[in-house]
N, C-alpha and C positions, 0 to 999 in steps of 0.2 A: 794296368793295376799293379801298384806297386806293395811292400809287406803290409801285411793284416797282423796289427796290434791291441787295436781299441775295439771293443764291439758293445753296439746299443743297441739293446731290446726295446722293440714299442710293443704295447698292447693296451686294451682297454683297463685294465686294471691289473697287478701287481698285489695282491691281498688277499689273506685267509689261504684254506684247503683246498681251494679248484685245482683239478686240475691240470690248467692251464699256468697257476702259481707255483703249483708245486715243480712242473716238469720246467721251467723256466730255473728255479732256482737251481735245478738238478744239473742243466747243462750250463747255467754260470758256473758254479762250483769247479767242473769237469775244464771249463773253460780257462778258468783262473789257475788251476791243477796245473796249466797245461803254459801259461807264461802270457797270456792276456788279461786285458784289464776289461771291467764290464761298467755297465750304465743304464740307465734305465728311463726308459719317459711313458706315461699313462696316467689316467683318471685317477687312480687309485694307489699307493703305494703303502705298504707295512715297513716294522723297523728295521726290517731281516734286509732291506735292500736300500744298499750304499750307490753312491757317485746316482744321487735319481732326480728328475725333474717333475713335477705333476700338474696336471694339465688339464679339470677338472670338464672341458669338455668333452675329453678324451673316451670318460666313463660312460655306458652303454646306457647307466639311469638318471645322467644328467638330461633334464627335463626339456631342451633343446630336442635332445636324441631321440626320445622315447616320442613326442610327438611327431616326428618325421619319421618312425618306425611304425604309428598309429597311421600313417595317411600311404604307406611301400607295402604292408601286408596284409591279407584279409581283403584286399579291393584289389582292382584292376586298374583304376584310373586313377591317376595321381594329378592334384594341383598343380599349375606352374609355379605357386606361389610355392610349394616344397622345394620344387627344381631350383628356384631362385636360394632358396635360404639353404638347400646342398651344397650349391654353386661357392657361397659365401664363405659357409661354413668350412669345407673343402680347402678355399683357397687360405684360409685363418690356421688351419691344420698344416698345409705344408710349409705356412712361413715359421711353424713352432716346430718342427719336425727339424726344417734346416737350421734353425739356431740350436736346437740341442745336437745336430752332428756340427756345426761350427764351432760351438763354444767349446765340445767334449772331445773332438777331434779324431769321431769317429769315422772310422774302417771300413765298416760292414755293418750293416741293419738283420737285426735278426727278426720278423715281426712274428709275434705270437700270439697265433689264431686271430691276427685283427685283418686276413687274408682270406681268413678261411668262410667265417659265416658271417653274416649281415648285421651284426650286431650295430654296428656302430658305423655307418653307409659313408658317411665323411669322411672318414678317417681312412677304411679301405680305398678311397678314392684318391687321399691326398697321398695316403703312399703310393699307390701305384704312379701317379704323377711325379711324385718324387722321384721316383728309382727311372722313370723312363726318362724325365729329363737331367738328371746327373748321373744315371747307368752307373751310382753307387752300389755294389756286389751287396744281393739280400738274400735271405734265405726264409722263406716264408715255410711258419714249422705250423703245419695242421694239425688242429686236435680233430674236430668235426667241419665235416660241410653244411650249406644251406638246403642240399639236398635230401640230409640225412632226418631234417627235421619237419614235421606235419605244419607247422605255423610259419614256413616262409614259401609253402608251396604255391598258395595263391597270391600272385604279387602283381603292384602296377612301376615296379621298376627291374625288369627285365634285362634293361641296360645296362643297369650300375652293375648287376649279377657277374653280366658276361663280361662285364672290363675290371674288375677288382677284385672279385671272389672264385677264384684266384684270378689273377692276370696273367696273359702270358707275352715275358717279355725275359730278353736275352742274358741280363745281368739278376735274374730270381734265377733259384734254385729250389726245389717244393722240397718239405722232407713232410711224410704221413706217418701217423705211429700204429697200421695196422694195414694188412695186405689188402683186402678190400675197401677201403679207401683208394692205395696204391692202384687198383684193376678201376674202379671208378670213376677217378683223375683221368688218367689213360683213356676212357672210354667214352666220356663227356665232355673233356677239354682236351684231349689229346695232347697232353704234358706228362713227361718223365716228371719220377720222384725220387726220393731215397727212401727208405723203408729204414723209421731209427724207432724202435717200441719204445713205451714207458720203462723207467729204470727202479732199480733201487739198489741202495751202497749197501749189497750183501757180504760185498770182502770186510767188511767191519761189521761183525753180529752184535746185536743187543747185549746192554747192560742188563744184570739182572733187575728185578724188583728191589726197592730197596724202600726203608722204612715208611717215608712217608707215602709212596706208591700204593703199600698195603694197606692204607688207612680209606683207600677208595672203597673199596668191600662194603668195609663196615658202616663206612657212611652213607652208603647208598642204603641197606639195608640186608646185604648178606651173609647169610650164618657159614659153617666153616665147609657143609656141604651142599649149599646150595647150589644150580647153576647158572653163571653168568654169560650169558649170551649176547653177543655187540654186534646189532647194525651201525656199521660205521660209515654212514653216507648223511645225504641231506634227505629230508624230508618231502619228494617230489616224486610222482608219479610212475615215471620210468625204472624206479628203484624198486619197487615192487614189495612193499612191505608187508603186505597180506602176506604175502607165502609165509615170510619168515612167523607171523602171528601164527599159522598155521602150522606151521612143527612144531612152534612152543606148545602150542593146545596139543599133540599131537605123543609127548615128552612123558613117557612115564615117570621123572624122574624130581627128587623133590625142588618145589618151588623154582623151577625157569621163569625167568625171569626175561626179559627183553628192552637194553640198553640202546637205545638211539642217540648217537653220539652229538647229531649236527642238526641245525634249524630247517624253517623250511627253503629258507634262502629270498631267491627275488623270483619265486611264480604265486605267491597266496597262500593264504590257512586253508584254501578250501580241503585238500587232500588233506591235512593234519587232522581235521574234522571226522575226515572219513574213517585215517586211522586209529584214529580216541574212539569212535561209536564203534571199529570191528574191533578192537582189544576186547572192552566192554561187553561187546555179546559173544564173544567167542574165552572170556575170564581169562583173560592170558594180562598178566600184566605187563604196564611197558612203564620206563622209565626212563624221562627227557633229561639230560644232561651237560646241552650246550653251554650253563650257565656257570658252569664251573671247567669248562674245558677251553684253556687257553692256548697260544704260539710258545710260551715261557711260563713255569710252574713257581705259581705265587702261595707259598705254606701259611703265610701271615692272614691270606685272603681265600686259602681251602682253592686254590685253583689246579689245575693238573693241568700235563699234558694230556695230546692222544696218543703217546706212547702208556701212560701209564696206563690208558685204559684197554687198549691193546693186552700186554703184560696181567693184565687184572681178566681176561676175561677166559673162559674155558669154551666156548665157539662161536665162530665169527658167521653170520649170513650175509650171502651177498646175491640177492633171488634177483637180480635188476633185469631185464625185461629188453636192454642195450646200455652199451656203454662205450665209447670213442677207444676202450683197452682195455683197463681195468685196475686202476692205482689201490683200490684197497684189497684188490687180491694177492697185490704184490706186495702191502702192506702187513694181510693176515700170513702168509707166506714168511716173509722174515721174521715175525715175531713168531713162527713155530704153532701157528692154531689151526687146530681144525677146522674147515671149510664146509659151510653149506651154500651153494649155489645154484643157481639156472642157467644153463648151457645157453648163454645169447650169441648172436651169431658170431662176436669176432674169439670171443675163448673158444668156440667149435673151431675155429679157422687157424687160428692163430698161436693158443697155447692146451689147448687139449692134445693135440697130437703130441707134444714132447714128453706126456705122459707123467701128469701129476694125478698125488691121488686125493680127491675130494670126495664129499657125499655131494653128487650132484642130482637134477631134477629136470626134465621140462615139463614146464607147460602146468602142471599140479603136483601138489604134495601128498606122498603116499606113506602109508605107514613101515614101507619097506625102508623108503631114505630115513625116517626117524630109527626105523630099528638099525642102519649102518651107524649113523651119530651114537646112539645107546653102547651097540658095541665096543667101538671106539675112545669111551670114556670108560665105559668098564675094562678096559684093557689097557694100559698105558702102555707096555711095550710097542704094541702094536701099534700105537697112536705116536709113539716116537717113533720109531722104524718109517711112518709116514711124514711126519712134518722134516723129519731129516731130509728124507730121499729130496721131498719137495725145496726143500733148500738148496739142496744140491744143484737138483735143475734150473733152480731161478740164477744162483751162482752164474751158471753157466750161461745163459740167453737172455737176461732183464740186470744185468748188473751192470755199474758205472765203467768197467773195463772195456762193455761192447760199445757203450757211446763213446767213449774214447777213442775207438778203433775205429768208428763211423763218425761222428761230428769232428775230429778234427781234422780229417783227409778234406771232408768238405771245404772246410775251411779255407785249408791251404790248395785248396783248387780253383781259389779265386785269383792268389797271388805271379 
């Protein structure tokens, strides 16, 4: 293996807030930082990503996919006639696979999370084919596994699981972003990892609010002391947004308000339904805002970022129920806001012990957790003194410096 220069990310899409998006563009950045050049091939691609190819089978809801994910989950028995159109599909994947490291003169493969869960069964398969017949150096970076989730438990391809999701073969290196994945890997596939957490570039703190920022308030609808409160996630299940409707009912304080930043993505309205009828009987209001929250803030067209609405809000909940880490904790975290949360298992595991301070919860919301928020706002010292400290500590252990210090040793331990 000779110098690693060029490196290409595959995955099923490159797009929006996932994620999987976000932490990809975080270790390009870190990557290019560092005197490499990146590349990119998937389903999906936005404008934030240069040197890219797209590959619209790629994508986990191209209509190919999705029905060969109807006939792998939920049953036991699978068609030959799946096996055959895998087989095809598979071999159509690794011939696009080797033309974008041909044409791009890539290094090293970084795949992200198209190793890790079943999303997209073709694809996990054609790389794994790929890397084991050109033992090209790849680094398959897990967000989640197929085991972490209830809908790939019953399956009738058992197979494809145990040869691609993840593979284990001598030119892959795993990276997981949270210890219990790490013991999991180890435990089920008997594969080392490296342990790299989600990041965020704390050495460069926010801009402040600036004019048109503060124009969000008013245009949503709030007065000078009202409270704005921001679930900053998707609209889905595991997010857990009762709770949060729950302390805003819960809020002695005028008009809380309750800001849902993002849609409901690709699982259905049904859950959005649920949380329009529990706002409605529990009078808490909520207000949907994906329609004006874009990747680049367009004034002409009233769009904003999610920074601005970050910046805009006075407390962030984050009740989620699981989550592969925690990106918007690392997000309320740098922009300095108080936190309401649910202790899901990898914050107990993973960033509770370094000893931030949140108003946290399991399991139900009590009028205790609301009266630590109340405090907290009635107090702004005190409430500075916390989002510092918490700064501090993310500084330390979720910053672009420790990927640095871990993704690029990887790197060069291919060479």
């Amino acid at each position: 293996m000779g110098k690693i220069k060029r490196i290409g990310f595959i995955s099923t899409r490159f797009a929006g807030t996932d994620g999987v998006t976000l932490e990809t563009k975080k270790w390009a950045e870190v990557l290019r930082g560092n005197g490499y050049e990146t590349f990119f091939l998937s389903g999906e691609l936005d404008r934030s990503f240069d040197g890219c190819i797209k590959e619209e089978i790629f994508h986990f809801k191209h209509p190919e996919i999705k029905e060969i994910q109807s006939h792998c989950f939920g049953k036991k028995h699978r068609p030959e006639e799946v096996s055959r159109r895998v087989e095809v599909l598979k071999n159509h994947m690794k011939r696009v696979i080797r033309k974008f490291v041909e044409e791009c003169g890539i290094d090293l493969i970084i795949a992200e999370n198209a190793l890790s869960i079943p999303m997209n069964i073709p694809l996990g398969l054609a790389l794994t084919e790929f890397a084991a017949e050109t033992f090209l150096p790849t680094i398959a970076h897990h967000h989640d596994f197929y085991w972490e989730r209830d809908r790939f438990l019953i399956t009738a391809c058992p197979d494809y699981l145990s040869t691609a999701f993840p593979p284990f073969l001598n030119n892959i290196k795993n990276v997981v972003i949270n210890s219990i994945a790490l013991q999991q890997l180890t435990f089920r596939k008997g594969m080392p990892a490296v342990l790299i957490p989600n990041v965020y570039q704390y050495e460069k703190p926010p801009d402040p609010l600036d004019e048109y920022g503060k124009t969000l308030r008013s245009r949503l609808g709030f007065g000078p002391g009202d409270l704005f409160i921001l679930q900053p996630t998707r609209v889905v299940p595991r997010k857990n947004i009762e709770k949060a409707i729950d302390l805003v009912a819960l809020l002695p304080l005028r008009r809380p308000a309750l800001v849902i930043s993002h849609s409901t993505g690709d699982e259905g309205d049904e859950y959005l339904e649920r949380i329009l009828w529990y706002g409605e009987k529990t009078g808490v209001e909520l207000i949907f805002i994906q329609e004006i929250i874009g990747e680049e803030r367009d004034q002409r067209h009233g769009i904003y970022t999610l920074d601005d609405v970050y910046k805009n809000a006075d407390l962030v909940t984050y009740p989620s129920g699981y989550e592969g880490f925690g990106n918007a904790f690392l997000e309320a975290v740098y922009f300095k806001k108080l936190i309401f949360l649910n202790r899901y298992s990898i914050y107990i595991a993973d960033i509770e012990p370094l000893g931030f301070e949140v108003a946290s919860f399991e399991g139900f919301v009590t009028p205790a957790v609301a009266g630590k928020i109340v405090y907290y706002l009635e107090n702004p010292e005190a409430l500075k003194r916390a989002v510092e400290r918490n700064y501090r500590l993310a500084l330390e252990n979720f910053s672009y410096r420790l990927l640095e210090t871990r993704l690029v040793p990887l790197v060069r331990s291919f060479e």
